[in-house]
C-alpha positions in Angstrom: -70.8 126.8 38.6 -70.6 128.2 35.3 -73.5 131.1 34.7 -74.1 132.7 31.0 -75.9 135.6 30.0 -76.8 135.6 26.3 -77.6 138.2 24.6 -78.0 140.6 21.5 -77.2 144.5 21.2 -80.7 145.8 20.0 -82.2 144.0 23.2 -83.3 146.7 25.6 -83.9 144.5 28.4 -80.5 142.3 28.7 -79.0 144.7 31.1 -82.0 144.7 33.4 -81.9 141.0 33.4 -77.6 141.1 34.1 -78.9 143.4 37.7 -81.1 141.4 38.7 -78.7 138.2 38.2 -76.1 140.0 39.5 -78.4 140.4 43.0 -80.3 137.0 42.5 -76.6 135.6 42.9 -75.3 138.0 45.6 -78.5 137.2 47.3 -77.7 133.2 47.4 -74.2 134.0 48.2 -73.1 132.2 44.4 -69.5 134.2 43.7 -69.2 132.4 40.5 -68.4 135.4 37.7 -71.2 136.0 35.0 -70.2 135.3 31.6 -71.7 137.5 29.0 -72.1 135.7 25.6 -72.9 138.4 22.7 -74.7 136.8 19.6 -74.2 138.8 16.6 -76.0 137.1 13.9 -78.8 134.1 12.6 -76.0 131.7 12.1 -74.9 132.0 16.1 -78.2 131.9 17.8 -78.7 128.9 16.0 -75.4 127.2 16.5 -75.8 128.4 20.7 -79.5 127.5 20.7 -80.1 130.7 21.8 -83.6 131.2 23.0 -83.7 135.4 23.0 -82.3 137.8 24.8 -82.0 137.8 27.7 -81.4 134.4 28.3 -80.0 132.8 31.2 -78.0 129.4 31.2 -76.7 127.2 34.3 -74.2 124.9 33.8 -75.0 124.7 29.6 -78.8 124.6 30.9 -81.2 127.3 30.1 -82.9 128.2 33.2 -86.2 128.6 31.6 -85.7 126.0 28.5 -88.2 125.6 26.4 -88.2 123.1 23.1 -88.0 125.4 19.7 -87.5 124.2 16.0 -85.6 127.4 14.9 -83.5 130.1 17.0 -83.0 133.6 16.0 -82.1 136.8 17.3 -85.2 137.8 19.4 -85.8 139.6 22.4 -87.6 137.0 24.8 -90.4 137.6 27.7 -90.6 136.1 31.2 -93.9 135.7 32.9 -93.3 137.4 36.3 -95.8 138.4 39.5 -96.5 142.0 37.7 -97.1 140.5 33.9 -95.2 139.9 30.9 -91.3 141.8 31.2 -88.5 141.8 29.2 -86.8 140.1 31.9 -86.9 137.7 35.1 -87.1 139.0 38.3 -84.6 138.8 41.3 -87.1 136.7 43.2 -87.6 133.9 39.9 -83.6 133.7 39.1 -83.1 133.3 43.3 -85.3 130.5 43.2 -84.2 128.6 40.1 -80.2 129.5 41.1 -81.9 127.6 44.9 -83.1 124.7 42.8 -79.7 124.2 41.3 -77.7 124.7 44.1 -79.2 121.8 46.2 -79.2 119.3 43.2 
């Protein structure tokens, strides 16, 4: 299984999301390594498709995709059980990692 963080510098929630997909994996016993993927500029987030930071791809496939016309550097908001955050909780990346596992 190959898991990617994507991310930009002036995103203050990345590392958040990295803990809690960190645990979320620990949690469904997934030992694959995280690899973090640093976008530096316009020209990469569009090449990558990147969809804000954080952002949290399976296997090439955004775990929360959503269908966009332009990509930029961006920070990017989850809707979780305690409102809008900068980041996915453990409980929403354990139950999409699930999903994947047992396809």
């Amino acid at each position: 299984m190959k898991i990617e963080l994507l991310y930009f510098d002036g995103c203050p929630s990345w590392k958040d999301g990295l803990n809690n997909l960190e645990d979320a994996l620990k949690e469904e016993g997934i030992t694959s390594p995280v690899e973090r993927i640093k976008v530096d500029d316009e020209e990469e987030a569009n090449r990558l498709r990147f969809l804000g930071s954080p952002s949290f791809r399976v296997n090439g496939q955004d775990l929360w995709y959503e269908e966009r016309d332009t990509y930029s550097l961006s920070c990017r908001v989850y809707p979780t059980p305690d409102g809008i955050k900068g980041y996915p909780t453990i409980v929403m990346l354990r139950e999409k990692l699930s999903f994947i596992k047992g396809t």
